[in-house]
N, C-alpha and C positions, 0 to 999 in steps of 0.2 A: 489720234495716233500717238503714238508713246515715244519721247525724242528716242530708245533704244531703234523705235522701229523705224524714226526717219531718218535716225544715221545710218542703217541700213538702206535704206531706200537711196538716201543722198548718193553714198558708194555705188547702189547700183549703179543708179543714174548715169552718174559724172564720170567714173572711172571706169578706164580701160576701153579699147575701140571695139568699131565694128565693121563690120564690109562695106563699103558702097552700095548702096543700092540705087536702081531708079535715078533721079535727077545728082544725086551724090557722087555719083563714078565719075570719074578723071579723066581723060586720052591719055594714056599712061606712054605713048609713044611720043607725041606731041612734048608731055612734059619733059618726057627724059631727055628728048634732042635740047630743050630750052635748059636745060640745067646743065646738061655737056656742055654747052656753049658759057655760062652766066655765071655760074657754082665754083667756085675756084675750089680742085683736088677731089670733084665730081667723079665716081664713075658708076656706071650701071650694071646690072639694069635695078630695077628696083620693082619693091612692092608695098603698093598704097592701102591702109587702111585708115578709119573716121573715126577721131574722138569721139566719146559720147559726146563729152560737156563738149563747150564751146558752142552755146547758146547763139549768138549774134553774129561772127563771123565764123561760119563753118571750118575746122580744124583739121588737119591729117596729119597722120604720121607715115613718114617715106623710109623705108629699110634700103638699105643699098650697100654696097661691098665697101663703100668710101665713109660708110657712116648712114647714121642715123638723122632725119632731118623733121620741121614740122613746117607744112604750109600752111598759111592762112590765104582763105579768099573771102572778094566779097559774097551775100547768096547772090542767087537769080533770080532774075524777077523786076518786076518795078519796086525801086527802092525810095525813103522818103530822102530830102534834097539833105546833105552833108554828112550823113547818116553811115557806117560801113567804112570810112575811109581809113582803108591797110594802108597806102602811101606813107598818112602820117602815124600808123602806129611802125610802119617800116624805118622814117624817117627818126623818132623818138628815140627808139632802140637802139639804132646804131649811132645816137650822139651819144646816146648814156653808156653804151657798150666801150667810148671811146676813152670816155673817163674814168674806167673803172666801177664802174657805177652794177649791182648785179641786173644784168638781162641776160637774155640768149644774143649769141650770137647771130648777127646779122648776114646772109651771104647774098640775095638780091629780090628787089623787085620787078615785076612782068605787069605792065599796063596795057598789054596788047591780049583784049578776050578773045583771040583765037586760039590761045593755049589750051585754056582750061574753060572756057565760056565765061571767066567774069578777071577782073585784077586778083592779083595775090603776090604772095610773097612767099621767101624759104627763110628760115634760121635753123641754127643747131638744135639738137634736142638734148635737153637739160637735165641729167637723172637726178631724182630724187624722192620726198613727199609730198604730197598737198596733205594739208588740214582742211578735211569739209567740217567738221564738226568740232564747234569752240571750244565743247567742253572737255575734249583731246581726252576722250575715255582710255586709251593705252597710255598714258603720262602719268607723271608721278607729282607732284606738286610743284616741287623745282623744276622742272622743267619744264610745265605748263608757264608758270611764271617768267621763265628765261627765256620764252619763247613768245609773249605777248612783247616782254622787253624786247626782244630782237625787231620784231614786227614794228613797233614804235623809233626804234633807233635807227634801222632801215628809210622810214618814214620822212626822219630829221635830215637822212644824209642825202634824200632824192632834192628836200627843201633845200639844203644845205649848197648844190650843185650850183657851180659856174655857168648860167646859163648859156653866154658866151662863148665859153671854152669848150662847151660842147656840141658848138655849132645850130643852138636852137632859137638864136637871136631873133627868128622871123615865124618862130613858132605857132604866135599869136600874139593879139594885143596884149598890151600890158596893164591896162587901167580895165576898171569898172567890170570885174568878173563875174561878178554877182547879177550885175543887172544886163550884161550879156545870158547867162545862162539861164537865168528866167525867162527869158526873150524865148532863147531857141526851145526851151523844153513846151513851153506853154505852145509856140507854132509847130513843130514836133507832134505835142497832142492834139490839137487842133486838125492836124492835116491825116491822122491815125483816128481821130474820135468817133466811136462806134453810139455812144449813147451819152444824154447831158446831166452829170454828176455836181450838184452845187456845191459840194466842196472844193471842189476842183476850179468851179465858176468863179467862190470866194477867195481862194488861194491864188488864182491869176490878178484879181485884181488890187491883193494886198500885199503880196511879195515886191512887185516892183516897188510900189508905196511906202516900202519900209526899210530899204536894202543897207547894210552896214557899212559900213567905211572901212576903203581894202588899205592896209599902209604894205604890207610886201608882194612882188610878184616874182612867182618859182616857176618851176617845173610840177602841174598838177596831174598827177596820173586817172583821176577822176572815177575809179571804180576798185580801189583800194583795202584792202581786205585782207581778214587771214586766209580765206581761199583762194586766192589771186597770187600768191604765192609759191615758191617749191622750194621747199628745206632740206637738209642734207638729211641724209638717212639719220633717225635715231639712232643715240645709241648709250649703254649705261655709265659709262666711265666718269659723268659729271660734266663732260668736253658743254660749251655754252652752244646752244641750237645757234645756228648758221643760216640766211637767206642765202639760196644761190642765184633766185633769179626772179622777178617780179612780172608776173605775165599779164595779159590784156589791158593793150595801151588805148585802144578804141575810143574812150573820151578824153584823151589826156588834150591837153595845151598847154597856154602859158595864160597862171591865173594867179585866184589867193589860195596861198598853202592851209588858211584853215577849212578849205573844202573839201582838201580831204581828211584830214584830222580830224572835222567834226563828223565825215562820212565814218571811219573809223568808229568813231565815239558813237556812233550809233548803234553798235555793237548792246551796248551799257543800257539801251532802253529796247531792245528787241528780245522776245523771247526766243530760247532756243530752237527748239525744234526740230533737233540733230544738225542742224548750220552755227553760222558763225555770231548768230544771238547770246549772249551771257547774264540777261535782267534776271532770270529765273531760275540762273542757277546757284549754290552753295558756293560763291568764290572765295570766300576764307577757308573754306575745309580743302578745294581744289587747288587753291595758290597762285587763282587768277587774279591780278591784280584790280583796284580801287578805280576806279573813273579817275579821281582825283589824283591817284597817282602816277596812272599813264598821263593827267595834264602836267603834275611835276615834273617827268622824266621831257617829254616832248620840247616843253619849255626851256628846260634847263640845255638840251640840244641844239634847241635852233635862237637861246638867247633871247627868249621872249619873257617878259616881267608875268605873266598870262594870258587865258584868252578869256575873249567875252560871256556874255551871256547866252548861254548855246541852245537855247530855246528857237529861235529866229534861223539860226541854221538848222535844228532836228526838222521845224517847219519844212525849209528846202530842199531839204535833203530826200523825205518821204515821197513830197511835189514831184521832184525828178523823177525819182523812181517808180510813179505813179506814170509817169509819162513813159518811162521804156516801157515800163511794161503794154501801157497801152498801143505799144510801136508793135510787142509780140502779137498781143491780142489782134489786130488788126492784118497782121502776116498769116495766124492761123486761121482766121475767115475768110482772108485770099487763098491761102494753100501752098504759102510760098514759106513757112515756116521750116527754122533750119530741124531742129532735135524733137522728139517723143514727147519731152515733157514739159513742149512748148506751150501747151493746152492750160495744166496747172499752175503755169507761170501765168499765164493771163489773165486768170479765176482773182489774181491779189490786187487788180486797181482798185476796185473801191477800196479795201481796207486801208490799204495805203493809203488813198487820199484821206480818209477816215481819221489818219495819226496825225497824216499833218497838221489837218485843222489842228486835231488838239494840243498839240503844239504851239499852233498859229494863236490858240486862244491864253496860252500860257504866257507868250510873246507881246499879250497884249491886244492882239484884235479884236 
């Protein structure tokens, strides 16, 4: 497939909703009474349609006279244990909402599944663009580049954040990020494992084995990206691209900030594809910036001399990712999978696990 054709594809995919169907539909009665009551400046009635995207926790968007809204819920089904939890992507958002920090606004969460049949939540809905595709084929080179910087500077100021002051004291723990999230991902895939991959065999038992020494603990949003994002509309005048608001908090806690950083940075070794891959494309002719220089700006942000040898993190980083994916894979042989293109998102654990090894062997394994 030719990245012109997967940035089309991507677009289809991801943007813009669809109707409910089948297990997707709402009690749209049910909700509206729960949001007249919870929604502060609510009023109805209202009509429900479903993001494409939103992969993992099913997405809506709520039309209503009072405003435009987005629920998140969990799906339905048997779910693996920690896995889906909106509370804390609910809770996340409105501390960073409190600080000024860009999210969507927070208006409430529902833990009673007689709503909707599972938890959820409501925020405001945020106008603007997503970037599914790195190589920002309508940009012009300034502002591709103004716009990786913004995404990195975003980045610094989430690290940057009074954890404290924004009520996330209790977040999660504070030590040993690393070898916490090896933990959960490896029993994650373990309790999802469809078939036995020995990369994946070698990657469990050498990641813990090797883990890096964490010296800061932030606010980790944990699936951090140029897609993960909504920027203010384009526009020609020079004006510098803008984040307005950083969406799906679903792995976030409190960890080490270069989890996501180096998540980020794995942009830099992923080929494109029409996503947010950049190894394979012309970034001097586009005006994407150097690996190395998004590690200058980052650094210089959050007062870091630099960071490490990022070989050991591209390893766990892949690791991970290997493991959602195996969480999807294991959802579409149930049937309990949320979106269409939950099938091709499943198809990528081996390769994934694939990279990490090579990583893991660059790392030294």
């Amino acid at each position: 497939m030719t990245d012109a054709r997967a940035a089309i594809d991507a677009e289809t995919a991801f943007v813009g909703t669809v109707a409910p169907e089948g297990a997707d539909k709402l009690d749209t009665a049910k909700l509206t009474a729960w949001m007249d009551a919870n929604v502060e400046g609510f009023r109805g009635p209202i009509e429900v349609s479903k993001f494409k995207g939103g992969q993992s926790n099913p997405t809506y968007r709520i039309d209503s006279p009072s405003g435009r809204y987005v629920l998140r819920r969990k799906p339905f089904g048997l779910l693996l244990p920690s896995a889906h939890a909106v509370d804390r992507e609910y809770k996340v958002q409105a501390g960073l909402y409190s600080t000024g920090f860009p999210v969507a606004r927070q208006y409430g969460l529902c833990t009673d599944d007689s709503v909707v049949g599972s938890w959820f939540y409501i925020m405001g809905m945020v106008d603007g663009r997503t970037i599914w595709d790195g190589s920002m084929p309508s940009a012009d080179p300034a502002q591709r580049r103004a716009t990786y910087f913004a995404m990195i500077d975003t980045l610094a100021r989430l690290h940057n954040t009074d954890v404290a002051a924004a009520g996330l004291g209790d977040y999660g723990r504070p030590g040993n990020y690393f070898g916490r999230q090896v933990d959960r991902w490896t029993k994650q895939y373990k309790l999802a494992e469809t078939e036995t991959m020995p990369e994946m065999e070698r990657l469990i038992a050498w990641l813990p084995a090797t883990l890096p020494e964490q010296t800061r603990t932030s606010v980790v949003h944990g699936d951090y990206r140029i897609d993960n994002m909504i920027y203010a509309p384009q526009n020609s005048d020079g004006d510098r691209p803008e984040v307005l608001a950083v969406l799906d908090w679903e792995l976030s806690t409190l960890g080490d900030p270069l989890a996501d950083f180096t998540y980020v940075a794995m942009a830099w070794v992923t080929e494109n594809g029409g996503r947010s891959g950049v190894m394979d494309l012309d970034r001097k002719a586009l005006g994407i910036p150097e690996l190395d220089e998004v590690v200058e700006r980052y650094c210089a942000a959050t007062a870091r001399e630099g960071v490490p040898d990022l070989n050991w993190y591209f390893a766990y980083n892949f690791f991970r990712l290997a493991g959602i994916m195996q969480g999807i894979k294991k959802r579409v042989i149930d049937g309990t999978a949320s979106s269409s293109h939950a099938k091709a998102m499943s198809e990528r654990v081996l390769p994934l696990a694939e990279r990490a090894w090579e990583f893991a062997v660059k790392a030294g394994a």
